[in-house]
C-alpha positions in Angstrom: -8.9 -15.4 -64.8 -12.2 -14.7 -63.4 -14.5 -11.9 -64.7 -14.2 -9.6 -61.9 -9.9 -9.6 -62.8 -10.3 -9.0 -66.4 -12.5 -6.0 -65.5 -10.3 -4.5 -63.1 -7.7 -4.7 -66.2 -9.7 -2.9 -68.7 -10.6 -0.3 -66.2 -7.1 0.1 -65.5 -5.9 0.3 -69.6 -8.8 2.7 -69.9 -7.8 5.3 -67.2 -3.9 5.0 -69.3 -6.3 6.3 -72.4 -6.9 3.5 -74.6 -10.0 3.5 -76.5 -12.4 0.5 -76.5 -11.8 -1.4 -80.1 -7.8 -1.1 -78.7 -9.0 -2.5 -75.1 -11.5 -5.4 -76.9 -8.4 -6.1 -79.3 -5.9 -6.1 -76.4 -8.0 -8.5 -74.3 -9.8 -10.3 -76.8 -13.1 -9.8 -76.2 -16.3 -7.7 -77.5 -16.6 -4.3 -77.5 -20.1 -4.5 -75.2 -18.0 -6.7 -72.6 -15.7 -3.2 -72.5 -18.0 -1.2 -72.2 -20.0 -2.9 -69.3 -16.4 -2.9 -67.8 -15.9 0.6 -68.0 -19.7 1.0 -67.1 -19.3 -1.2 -63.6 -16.0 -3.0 -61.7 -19.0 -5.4 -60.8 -19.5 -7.6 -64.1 -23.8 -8.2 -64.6 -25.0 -11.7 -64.0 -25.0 -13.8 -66.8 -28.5 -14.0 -68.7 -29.8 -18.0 -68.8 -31.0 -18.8 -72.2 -34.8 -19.4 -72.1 -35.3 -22.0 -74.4 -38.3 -23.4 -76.2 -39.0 -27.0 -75.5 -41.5 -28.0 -78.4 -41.4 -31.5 -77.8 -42.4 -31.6 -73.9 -44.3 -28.1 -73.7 -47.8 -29.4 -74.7 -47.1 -31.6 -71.3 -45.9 -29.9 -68.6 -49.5 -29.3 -67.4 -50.5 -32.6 -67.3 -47.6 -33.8 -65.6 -47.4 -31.6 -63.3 -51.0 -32.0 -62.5 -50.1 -36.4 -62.0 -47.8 -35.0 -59.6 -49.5 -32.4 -57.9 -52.4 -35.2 -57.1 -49.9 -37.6 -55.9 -49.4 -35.3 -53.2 -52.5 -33.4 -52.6 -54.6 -36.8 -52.4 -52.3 -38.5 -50.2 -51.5 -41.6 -52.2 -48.7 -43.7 -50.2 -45.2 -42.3 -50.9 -44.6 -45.7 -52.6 -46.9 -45.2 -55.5 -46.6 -42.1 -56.6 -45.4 -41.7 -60.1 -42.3 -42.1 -61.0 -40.6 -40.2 -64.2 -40.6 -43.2 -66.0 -44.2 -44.0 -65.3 -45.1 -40.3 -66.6 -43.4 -41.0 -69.6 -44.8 -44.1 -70.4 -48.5 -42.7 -69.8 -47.6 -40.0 -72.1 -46.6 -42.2 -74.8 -49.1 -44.6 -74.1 -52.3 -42.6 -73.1 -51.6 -39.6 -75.2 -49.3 -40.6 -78.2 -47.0 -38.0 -77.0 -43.0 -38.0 -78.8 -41.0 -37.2 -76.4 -37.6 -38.4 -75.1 -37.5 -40.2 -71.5 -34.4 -38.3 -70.6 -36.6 -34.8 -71.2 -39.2 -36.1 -69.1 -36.7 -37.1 -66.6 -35.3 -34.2 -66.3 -39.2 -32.1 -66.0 -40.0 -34.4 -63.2 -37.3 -33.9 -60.8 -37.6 -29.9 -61.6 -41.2 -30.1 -60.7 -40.7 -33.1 -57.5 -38.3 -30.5 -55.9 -40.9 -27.6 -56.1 -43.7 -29.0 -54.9 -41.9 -31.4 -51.8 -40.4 -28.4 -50.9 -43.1 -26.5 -50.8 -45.0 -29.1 -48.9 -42.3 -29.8 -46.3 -42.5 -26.3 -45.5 -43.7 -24.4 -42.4 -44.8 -21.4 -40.5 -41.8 -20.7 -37.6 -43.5 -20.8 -34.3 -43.3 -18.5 -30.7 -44.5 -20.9 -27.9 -45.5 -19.0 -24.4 -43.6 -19.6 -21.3 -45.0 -22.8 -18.8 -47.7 -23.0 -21.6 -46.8 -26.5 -23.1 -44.8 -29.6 -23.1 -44.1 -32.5 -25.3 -44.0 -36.5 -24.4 -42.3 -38.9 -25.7 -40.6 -42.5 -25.8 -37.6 -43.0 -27.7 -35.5 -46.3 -27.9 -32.0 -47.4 -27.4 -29.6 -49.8 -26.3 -27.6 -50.4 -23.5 -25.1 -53.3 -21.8 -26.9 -53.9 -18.7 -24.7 -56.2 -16.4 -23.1 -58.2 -19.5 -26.3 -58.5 -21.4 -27.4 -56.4 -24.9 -30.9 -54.7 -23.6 -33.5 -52.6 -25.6 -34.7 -50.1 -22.9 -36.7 -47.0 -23.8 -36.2 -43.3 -22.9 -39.1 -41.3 -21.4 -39.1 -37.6 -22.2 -40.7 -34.5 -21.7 -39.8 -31.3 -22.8 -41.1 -27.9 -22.3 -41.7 -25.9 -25.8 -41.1 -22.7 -25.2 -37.2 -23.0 -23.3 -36.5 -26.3 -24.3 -35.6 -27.4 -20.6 -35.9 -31.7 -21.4 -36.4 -34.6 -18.4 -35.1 -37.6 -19.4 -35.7 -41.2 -17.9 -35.0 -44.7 -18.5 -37.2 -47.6 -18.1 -36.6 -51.4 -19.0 -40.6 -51.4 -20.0 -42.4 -49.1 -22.5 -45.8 -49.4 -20.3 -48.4 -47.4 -18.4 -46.8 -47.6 -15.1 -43.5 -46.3 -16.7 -45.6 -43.6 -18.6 -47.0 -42.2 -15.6 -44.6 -42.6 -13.2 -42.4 -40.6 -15.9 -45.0 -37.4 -15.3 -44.7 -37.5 -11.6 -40.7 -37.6 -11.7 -41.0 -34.9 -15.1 -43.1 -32.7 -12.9 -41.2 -32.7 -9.7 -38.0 -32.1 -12.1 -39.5 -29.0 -13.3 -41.3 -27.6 -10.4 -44.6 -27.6 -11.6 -47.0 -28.4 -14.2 -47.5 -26.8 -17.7 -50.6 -24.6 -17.5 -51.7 -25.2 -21.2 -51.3 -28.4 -23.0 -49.2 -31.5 -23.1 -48.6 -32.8 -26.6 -48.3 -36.5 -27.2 -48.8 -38.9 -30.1 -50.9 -41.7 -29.9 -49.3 -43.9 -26.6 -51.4 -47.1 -25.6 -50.7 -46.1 -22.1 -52.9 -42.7 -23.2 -55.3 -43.6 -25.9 -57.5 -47.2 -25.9 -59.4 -45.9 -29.1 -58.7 -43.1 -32.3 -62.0 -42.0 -33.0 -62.5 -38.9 -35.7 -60.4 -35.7 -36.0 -58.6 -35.4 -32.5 -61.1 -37.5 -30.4 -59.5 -39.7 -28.4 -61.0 -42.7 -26.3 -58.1 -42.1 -23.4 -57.1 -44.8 -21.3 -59.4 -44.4 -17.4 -55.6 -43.9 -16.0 -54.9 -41.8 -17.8 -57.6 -39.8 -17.2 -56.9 -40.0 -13.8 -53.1 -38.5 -14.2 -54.9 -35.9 -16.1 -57.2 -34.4 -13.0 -54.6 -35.3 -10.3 -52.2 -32.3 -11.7 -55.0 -30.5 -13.8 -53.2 -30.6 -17.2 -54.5 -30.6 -20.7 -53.8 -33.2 -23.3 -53.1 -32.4 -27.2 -53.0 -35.6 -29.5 -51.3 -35.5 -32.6 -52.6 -36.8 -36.0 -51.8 -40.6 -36.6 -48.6 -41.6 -38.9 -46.8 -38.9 -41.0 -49.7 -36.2 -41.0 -49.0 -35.4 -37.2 -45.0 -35.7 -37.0 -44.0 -32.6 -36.9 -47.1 -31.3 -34.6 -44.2 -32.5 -31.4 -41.1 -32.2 -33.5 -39.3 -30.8 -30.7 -39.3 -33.9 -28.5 -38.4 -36.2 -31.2 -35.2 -34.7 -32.7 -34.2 -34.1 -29.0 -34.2 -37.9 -28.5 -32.5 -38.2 -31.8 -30.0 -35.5 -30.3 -29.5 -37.3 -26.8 -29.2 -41.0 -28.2 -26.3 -39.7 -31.2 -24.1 -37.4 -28.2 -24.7 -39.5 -25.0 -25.7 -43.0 -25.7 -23.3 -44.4 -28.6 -21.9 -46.3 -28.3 -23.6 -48.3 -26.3 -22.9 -47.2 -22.5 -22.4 -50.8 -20.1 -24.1 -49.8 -16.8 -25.0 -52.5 -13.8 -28.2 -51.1 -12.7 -30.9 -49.0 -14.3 -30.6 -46.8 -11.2 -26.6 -46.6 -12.7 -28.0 -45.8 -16.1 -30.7 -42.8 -14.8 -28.0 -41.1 -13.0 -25.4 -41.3 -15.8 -28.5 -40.0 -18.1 -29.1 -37.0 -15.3 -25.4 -36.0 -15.1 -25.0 -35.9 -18.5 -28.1 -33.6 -19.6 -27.0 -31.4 -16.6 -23.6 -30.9 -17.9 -24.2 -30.4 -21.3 -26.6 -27.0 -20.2 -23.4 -26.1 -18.5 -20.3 -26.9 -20.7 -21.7 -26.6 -24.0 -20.6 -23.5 -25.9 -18.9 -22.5 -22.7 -21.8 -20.4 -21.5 -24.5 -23.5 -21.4 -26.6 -24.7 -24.4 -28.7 -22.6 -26.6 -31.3 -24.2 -29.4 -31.4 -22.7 -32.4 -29.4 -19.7 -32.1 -31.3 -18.0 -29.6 -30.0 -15.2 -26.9 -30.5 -17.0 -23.7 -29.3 -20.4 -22.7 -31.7 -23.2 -22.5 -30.9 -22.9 -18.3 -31.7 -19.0 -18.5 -34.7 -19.4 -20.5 -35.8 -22.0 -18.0 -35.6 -19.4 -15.3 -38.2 -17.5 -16.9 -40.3 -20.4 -17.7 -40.2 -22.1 -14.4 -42.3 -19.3 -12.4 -44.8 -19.4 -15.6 -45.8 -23.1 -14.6 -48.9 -24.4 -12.5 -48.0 -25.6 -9.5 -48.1 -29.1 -8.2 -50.4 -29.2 -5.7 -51.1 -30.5 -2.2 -51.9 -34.2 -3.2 -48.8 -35.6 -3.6 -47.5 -37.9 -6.7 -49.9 -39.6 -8.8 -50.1 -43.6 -7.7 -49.1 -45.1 -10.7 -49.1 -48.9 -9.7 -51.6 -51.0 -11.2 -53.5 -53.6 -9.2 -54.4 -57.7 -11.0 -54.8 -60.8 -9.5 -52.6 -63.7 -10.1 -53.3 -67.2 -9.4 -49.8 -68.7 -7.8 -49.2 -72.2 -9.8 -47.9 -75.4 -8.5 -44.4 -74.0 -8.4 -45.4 -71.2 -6.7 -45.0 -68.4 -9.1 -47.3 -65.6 -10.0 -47.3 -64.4 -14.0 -47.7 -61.3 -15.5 -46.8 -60.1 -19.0 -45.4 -63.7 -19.3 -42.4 -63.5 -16.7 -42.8 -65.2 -13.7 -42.5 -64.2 -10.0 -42.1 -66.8 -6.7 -44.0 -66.2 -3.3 -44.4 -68.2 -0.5 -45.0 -72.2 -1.4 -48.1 -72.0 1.7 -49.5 -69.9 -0.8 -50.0 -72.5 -4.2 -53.2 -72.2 -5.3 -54.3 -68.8 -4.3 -55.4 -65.8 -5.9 -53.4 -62.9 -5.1 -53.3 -59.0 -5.3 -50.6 -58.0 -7.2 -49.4 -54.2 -7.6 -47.1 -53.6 -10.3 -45.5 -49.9 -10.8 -42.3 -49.0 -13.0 -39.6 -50.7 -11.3 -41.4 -53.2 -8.6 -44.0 -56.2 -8.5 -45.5 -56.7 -5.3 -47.4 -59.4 -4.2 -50.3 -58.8 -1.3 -51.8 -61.1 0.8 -54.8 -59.5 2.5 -53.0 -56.7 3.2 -49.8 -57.9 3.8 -46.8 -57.6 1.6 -45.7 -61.2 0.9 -43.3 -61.0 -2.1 -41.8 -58.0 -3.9 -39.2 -58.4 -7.2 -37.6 -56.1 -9.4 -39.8 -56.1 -12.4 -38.1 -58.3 -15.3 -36.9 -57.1 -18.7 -37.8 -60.2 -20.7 -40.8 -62.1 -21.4 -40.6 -65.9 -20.7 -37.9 -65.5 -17.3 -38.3 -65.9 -13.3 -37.7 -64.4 -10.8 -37.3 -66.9 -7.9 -36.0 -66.5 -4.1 -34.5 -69.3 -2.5 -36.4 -68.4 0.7 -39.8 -68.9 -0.9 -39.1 -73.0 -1.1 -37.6 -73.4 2.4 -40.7 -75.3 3.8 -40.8 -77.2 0.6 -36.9 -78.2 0.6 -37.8 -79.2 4.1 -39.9 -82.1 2.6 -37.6 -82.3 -0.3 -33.8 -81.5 0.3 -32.8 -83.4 -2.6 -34.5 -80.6 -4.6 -32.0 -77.9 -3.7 -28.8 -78.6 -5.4 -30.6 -78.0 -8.9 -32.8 -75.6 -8.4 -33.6 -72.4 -10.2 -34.1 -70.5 -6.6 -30.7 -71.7 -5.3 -28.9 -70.7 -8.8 -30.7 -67.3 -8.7 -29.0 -66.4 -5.2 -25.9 -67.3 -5.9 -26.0 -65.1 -9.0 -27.3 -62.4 -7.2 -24.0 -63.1 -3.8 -27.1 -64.1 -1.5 -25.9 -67.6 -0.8 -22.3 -66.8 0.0 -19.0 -68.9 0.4 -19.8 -69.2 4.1 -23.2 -70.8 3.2 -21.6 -73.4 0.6 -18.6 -74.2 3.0 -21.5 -74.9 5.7 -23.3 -77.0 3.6 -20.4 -78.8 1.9 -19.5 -80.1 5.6 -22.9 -80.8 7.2 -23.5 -82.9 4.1 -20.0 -84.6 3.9 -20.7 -85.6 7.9 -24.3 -86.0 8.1 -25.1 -87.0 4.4 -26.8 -85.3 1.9 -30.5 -85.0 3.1 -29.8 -84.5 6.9 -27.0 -81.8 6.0 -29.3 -80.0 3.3 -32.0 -80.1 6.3 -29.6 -78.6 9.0 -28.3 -75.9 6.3 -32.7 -75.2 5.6 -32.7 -74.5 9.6 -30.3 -71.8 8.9 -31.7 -70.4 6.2 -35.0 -69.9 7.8 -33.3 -68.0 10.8 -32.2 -65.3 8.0 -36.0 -64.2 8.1 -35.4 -63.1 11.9 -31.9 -62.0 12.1 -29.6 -59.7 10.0 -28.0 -61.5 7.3 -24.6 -60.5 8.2 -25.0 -61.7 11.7 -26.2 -64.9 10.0 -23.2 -65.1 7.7 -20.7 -64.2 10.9 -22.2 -66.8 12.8 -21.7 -69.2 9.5 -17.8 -68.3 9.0 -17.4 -68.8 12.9 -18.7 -72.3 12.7 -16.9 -73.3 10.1 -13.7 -72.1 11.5 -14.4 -74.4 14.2 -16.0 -77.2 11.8 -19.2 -77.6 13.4 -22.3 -78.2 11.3 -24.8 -78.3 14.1 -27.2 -75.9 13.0 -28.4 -75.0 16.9 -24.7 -73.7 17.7 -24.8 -71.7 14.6 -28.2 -70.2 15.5 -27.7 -69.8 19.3 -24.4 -67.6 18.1 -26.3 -65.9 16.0 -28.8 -64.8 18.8 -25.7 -63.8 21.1 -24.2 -61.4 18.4 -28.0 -60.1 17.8 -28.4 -59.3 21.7 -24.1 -57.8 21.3 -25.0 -55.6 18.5 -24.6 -51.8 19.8 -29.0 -50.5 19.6 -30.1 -48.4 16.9 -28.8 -44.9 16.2 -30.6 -42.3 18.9 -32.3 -39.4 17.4 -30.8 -36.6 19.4 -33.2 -34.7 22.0 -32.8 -31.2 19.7 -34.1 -32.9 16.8 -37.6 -33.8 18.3 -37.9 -30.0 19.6 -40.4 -29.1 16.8 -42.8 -31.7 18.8 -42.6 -30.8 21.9 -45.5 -30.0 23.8 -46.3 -28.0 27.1 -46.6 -30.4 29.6 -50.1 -31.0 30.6 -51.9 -29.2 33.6 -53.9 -31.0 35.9 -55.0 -28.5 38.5 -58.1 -28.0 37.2 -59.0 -31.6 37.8 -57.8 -31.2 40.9 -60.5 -28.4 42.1 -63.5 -30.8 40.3 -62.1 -33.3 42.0 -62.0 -31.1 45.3 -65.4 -30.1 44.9 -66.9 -33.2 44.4 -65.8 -34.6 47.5 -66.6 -31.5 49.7 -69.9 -31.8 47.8 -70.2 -35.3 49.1 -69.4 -34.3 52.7 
C-alpha cells in the first residue's frame, strides 16, 4: 500500500470520528504520521538523513580539488585520476584511513557534478541566411558488387536546418569545392555571415595560433568568388560542438538512410537515391514534414523564411574547381595521379601533359586539345585503360591484344561486344591469328569516325554473311552513315528570340549613286 492510500484511509476513519491514538492503533503507525495525514491528503517528502562521514570528511577538498584539475588543466581523458588512484594517494601521500569503497563512492558523486557541469551549454538563436556548417562524413556503400568507403559532403544552414547532401568516391579539394557550388545552387544563394568548418586539408595548409588559419590559395579563391566568410573551429575535442549541428545530422542521415549498406551501380545512382530521400523525409515525416527539436515550423517552412535572407549568387557563374598538374605519360602510356593510373594515346609516350582533374573526371590536354578523359578512380594502385588508346600499337603488335588489360577493361565495361568477338573469332580462324587481329584493329579504328552502333550493325551484318574482310564491313558502315535520317531540326519558332530586322541597304545605294554622278 503506498503512502498516498494509507492517507486517504485515515482521513476517511477520521471524518467517521475516530480520534488519533485509535487511528495510529488501527493502522499501525505513529501518531505524527496521523496527524500529517489529517494535516494534508498529500504525504511530505521523506527527509534524507544527513550523515557525518568522519573518516573521508577531512578529504573531500583535496579530492575534489585532483579532480577539478583533471579537468580545468586539460590532462588527456586517459589519465585522469581514477577513484582508486585517489585512494591510494591518500593513503600513501597523506596517511589517510579510509576505506576504498568510501572513496569510491565520493568520486563518482563528485565526477558526475563536475562532467556535467562541463558538458554543459548556453542554448543558442541563429539568424536567418546568416550561417552554415560544412562537413564530411563517412560511409559505405555496394557500388557495382564491390564494398566502397565513399564520403558524404554536407552543408547545413543553422538557423532552419535545410541540409545538402552529396556523395563523392574522394574526400579531396575538387570534391570539397565542387560540393559549395552544387550546396549553393541547392539553396539559392549564399549565407551572408559565416560558414563554419573544422580544420579540412582542402581549407586549411597550416593551424597557426587561436583561429588563424594558413587557408589553402583555392580556397581562398572559393571564398571571393561567392563573397562568403569562413569560421574555423578549435582543433580536436575543444571545437566539437562549435558545428554540432552538421555532425549529428550526418550521424542522423547515415543511421535512417544508409544502413544497411544501400547497393547502387553508379555514384550518379547513389546522389539521386541520397536527394530523394532527404526530400521525402521533409515531406512524410510526422505527416506535416520534419521539425528539429520541437520547433513550430517545419524544417521546409523555416527554409522559406531563410531562403530570401541569403546573398545571392552572383553573375559569375560556378566556381571552377578542377585542378591543373602535369603528368609525364610512361612507356605504357599512362598518366598517374594519386597513384591510379590513366591511358592516352600511345603517339603520346614520353610527353608531359596537362591534366585537369575535378570531382568526378580526369582530363588529359594536349595543347589545347582534349586527348583522354576517365572517370576518376576510387582506389589507389588501379587503371584505367581504353582499348582505343593501343590501336596503333596492336597494329605493330596484334599478338598483344588477347591478354591485355585495355581489351579486358572494355569488355567489362560491354564496349567490345559479341558482334566484335564473333568478328574476330572468324577473321582469325580464316586468316590466322595476326592477320585477323590486324583486320579486326582496322575496325576498331573506324569506331573513332562513325557511331558505334553503326559500327556494331555493320559487324552483326557481316557476320551473318561470314565475311571477315574488314573493307566490306567498313564500306557498310559508311552506307548506313550516309542512310541515317539528319539530325533533329530546331523548329523555325524556336530561333524567333534571334531574329533580326533584315538589313537595309538603300543608304548604300545613294553613296553609291552619288559617287558615280560625282565622277561624271
Amino acid at each position: 500500500m503506498s503512502r498516498v492510500e494509507l492517507f486517504e484511509k485515515i482521513r476517511n476513519d477520521h471524518r467517521q470520528g475516530a480520534s488519533i491514538r485509535a487511528l495510529a492503533d488501527k493502522h499501525r503507525v505513529h501518531r505524527r504520521t496521523v496527524k500529517q495525514a489529517i494535516a494534508s491528503s498529500v504525504p511530505p517528502p521523506r527527509k534524507v538523513p544527513e550523515r557525518e562521514s568522519p573518516a573521508l570528511g577531512p578529504w573531500k577538498a583535496t579530492i575534489r580539488g585532483w579532480l577539478e584539475d583533471d579537468i580545468n588543466n586539460d590532462v588527456p581523458k586517459k589519465q585522469h585520476h581514477t577513484a582508486r588512484r585517489v585512494w591510494s594517494r591518500l593513503v600513501d601521500e597523506h596517511g589517510a584511513e579510509v576505506s576504498e569503497s568510501t572513496v569510491r563512492a565520493y568520486v563518482a558523486q563528485v565526477k558526475g557534478e563536475l562532467y556535467l557541469a562541463a558538458a554543459a551549454s548556453v542554448p543558442q538563436t541563429k539568424r536567418l541566411g546568416g550561417e552554415a556548417e560544412v562537413d564530411f562524413g563517412e560511409f559505405y556503400i555496394v557500388l557495382a558488387g564491390e564494398q566502397l568507403r565513399v564520403w558524404l559532403f554536407v552543408m547545413r544552414l543553422s538557423a532552419s536546418g535545410k541540409t545538402f547532401r552529396k556523395a563523392y568516391v574522394h574526400e579531396c579539394g575538387e570534391s570539397f569545392y565542387d560540393g559549395h557550388n552544387d550546396a549553393f545552387a541547392f539553396f539559392g544563394g549564399v549565407p551572408v555571415g559565416m560558414i563554419r568548418y573544422d580544420n579540412l586539408k582542402p581549407a586549411v595548409l597550416k593551424v597557426l595560433l587561436g583561429r588563424e588559419r594558413e587557408c589553402n590559395e583555392k580556397f581562398i579563391a572559393l571564398r571571393s568568388h561567392y563573397g562568403f566568410t569562413s569560421f574555423f573551429c578549435q582543433p580536436g575535442q575543444e571545437g566539437a560542438h562549435e558545428k554540432g549541428g552538421v555532425e549529428g545530422e550526418i550521424g542522423r542521415f547515415r543511421r535512417n538512410h544508409l544502413s544497411p549498406l544501400v547497393a547502387v551501380d553508379s555514384m550518379e545512382e547513389l546522389n539521386v537515391y541520397i536527394a530523394e530521400r532527404g526530400a521525402a523525409e521533409d515531406v512524410t515525416r510526422r505527416i506535416h514534414g520534419r521539425r528539429i527539436d520541437g520547433r513550430v515550423p517545419t524544417v521546409d517552412e523555416h527554409f522559406a523564411l531563410e531562403q530570401p535572407r541569403l546573398a545571392p549568387l552572383g553573375d559569375e557563374g560556378v566556381f571552377d574547381v578542377a585542378v591543373e598538374v602535369v603528368c609525364r605519360v610512361d612507356a605504357k602510356a599512362r598518366i598517374c595521379y594519386r597513384q591510379a593510373h590513366y591511358s592516352v594515346p600511345a603517339r603520346l609516350v614520353g610527353r608531359r601533359l596537362r591534366v585537369r582533374v575535378d570531382a568526378t573526371h580526369l582530363q588529359a590536354l594536349d595543347g589545347g586539345r582534349v586527348v583522354a578523359r576517365h572517370p576518376r578512380l576510387p582506389h589507389k594502385h588501379t587503371e584505367s585503360l581504353q582499348l582505343d588508346h593501343y590501336l596503333e600499337i596492336l597494329t605493330r603488335k596484334p599478338g598483344a591484344l588477347a591478354g591485355s588489360t585495355p581489351l579486358a577493361q572494355a569488355r567489362a565495361a560491354g564496349l567490345f561486344t559479341v558482334a566484335h568477338e564473333t568478328f574476330w573469332t572468324a577473321a582469325r580462324h580464316k586468316l590466322g591469328d595476326a592477320a585477323g587481329t590486324r583486320a579486326l584493329i582496322e575496325v576498331l579504328l573506324e569506331h573513332r569516325r562513325l557511331p558505334a552502333e553503326v559500327m556494331i550493325s555493320a559487324l552483326a551484318a557481316a557476320n551473318t554473311a561470314r565475311i571477315t574482310n574488314p573493307q566490306v564491313v567498313l564500306t557498310e558502315a559508311r552506307a548506313a552513315a550516309d542512310r541515317r535520317p539528319p539530325a533533329e531540326v530546331v523548329p523555325i519558332g524556336a530561333l524567333a528570340a534571334y531574329d533580326r530586322p533584315a538589313p537595309d541597304v538603300a543608304g548604300y545605294d545613294t553613296l553609291l549613286a552619288g559617287t558615280a554622278g560625282g565622277r561624271r
